[in-house]
C-alpha positions in Angstrom: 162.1 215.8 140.3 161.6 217.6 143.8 165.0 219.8 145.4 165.3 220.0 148.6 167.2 222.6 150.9 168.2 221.4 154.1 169.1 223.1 157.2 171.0 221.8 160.2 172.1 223.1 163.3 175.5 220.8 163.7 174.3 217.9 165.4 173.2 216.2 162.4 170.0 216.5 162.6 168.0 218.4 160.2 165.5 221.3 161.3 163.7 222.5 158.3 163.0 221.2 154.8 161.9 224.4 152.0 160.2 222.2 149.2 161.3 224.3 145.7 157.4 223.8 144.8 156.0 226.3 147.8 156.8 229.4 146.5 154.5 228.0 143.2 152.0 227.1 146.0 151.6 230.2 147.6 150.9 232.1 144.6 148.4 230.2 144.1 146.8 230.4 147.6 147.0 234.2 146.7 145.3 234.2 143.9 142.3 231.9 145.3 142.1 234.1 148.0 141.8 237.3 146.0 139.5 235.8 143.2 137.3 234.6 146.5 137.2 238.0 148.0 136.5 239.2 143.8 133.5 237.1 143.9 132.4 237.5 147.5 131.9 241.0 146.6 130.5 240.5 143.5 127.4 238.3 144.9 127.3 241.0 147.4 126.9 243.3 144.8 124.6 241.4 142.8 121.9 240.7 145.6 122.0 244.3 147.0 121.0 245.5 143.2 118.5 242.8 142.9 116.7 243.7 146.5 116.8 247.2 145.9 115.1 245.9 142.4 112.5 244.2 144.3 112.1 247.4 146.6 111.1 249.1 143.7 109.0 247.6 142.1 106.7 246.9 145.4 106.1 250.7 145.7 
């Protein structure tokens, strides 16, 4: 079942279609995009502990 909102500007012809199932979308480009960043840091994170690790144990 898809709804559709449609916009004309009196000629007939139609300028922009809105999709009900893009607001759902963008939430969920959202949340990739801050559990990417989560994890980018994370690995970050992990490999900085694990050099200084390696730093350490060479001295």
């Amino acid at each position: 079942m898809s709804h559709q909102i449609r916009f004309s500007n009196g000629n007939g012809k139609h300028q922009h279609t809105i999709h009900k199932g893009e607001s759902h979308q963008m939430g969920g480009e959202i949340f990739n995009a801050a559990l990417l960043s989560f994890g980018l840091i994370f690995v970050g994170w992990a490999l900085g502990a694990l050099l200084l690790k390696i730093q350490g144990a060479e001295e």
